[in-house]
C-alpha positions as CSV (number, residue, x, y, z in Angstrom):
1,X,0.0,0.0,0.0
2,X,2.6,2.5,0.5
3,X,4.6,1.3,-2.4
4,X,1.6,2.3,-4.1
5,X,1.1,5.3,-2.9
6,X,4.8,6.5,-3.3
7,X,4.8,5.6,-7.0
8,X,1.5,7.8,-7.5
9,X,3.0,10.8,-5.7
10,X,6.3,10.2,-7.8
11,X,4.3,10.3,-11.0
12,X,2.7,13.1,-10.4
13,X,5.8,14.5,-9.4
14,X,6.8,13.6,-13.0
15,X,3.8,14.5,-14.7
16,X,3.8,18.0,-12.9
17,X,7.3,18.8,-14.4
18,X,6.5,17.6,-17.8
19,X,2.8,18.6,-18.1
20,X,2.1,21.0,-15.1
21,X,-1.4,21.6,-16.8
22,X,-2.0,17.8,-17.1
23,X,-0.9,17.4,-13.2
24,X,-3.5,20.0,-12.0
25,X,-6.3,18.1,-14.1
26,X,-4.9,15.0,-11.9
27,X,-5.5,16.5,-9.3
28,X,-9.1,17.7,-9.8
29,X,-10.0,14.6,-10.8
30,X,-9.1,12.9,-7.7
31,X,-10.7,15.2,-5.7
32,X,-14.0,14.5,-7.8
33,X,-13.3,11.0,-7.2
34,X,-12.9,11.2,-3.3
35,X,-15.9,13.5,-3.2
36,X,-17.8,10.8,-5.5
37,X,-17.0,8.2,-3.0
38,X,-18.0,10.6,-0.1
39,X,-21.4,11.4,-1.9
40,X,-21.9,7.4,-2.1
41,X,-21.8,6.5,1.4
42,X,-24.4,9.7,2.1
43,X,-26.7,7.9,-0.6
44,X,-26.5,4.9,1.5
45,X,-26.4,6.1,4.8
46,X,-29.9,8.4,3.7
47,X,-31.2,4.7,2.3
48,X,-30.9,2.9,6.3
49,X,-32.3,6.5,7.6
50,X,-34.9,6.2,5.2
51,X,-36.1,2.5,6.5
52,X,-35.5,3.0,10.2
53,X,-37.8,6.1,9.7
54,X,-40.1,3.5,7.5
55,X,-40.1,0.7,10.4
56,X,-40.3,3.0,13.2
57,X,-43.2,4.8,12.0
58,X,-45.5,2.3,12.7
59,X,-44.2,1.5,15.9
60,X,-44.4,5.6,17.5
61,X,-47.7,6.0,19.6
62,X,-49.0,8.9,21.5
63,X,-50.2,7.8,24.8
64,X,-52.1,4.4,24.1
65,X,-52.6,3.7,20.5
66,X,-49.6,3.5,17.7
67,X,-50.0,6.9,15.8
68,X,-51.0,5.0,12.6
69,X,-53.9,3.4,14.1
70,X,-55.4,7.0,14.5
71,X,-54.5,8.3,11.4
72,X,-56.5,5.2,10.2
73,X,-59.6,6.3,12.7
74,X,-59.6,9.5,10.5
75,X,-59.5,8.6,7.8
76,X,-61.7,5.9,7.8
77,X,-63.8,8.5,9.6
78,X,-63.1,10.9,6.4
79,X,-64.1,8.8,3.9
80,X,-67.5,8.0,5.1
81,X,-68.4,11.4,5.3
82,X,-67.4,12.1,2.3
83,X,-69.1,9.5,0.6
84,X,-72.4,10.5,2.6
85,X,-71.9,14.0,0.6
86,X,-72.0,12.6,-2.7
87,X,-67.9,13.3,-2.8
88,X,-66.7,9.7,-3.6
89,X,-68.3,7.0,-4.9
């Protein structure tokens, strides 16, 4: 790994004297890369968020009954009236 890493840094070292324009473009294109990477693990990390917040929704109550069991009541509640009104059919 550091062989590696010692022969990169030497041939930019190289590029840079021969091509100093070429060596910049290196340079922005690893940062793009490392941000790429960076932007990844977000995506993924906002994916588990996004089905912890899915699981535990149905599991969060307010004093007695799970929170979507009301939300349920309503609606429920909503639709009848609506369809008493002529709304829905």
């Amino acid at each position: 790994m550091f062989l590696k890493l010692v022969k990169l840094i030497g041939c930019v070292v190289i590029l840079f004297l021969l091509n100093p324009h070429r060596a910049l473009l290196f340079l922005v294109k690893m940062v793009a890369l490392g941000l790429s990477w960076v932007a990844w693990r977000m995506e993924d990390l906002a994916t588990w968020l996004d089905k912890q917040f899915e699981r535990y929704r149905f599991k969060f109550w307010l004093i007695g009954k799970p929170f979507t069991v009301r939300l349920a009541k309503y609606e429920r509640e909503l639709v009848v009236e609506l369809k008493k009104k002529g709304y829905l059919e």
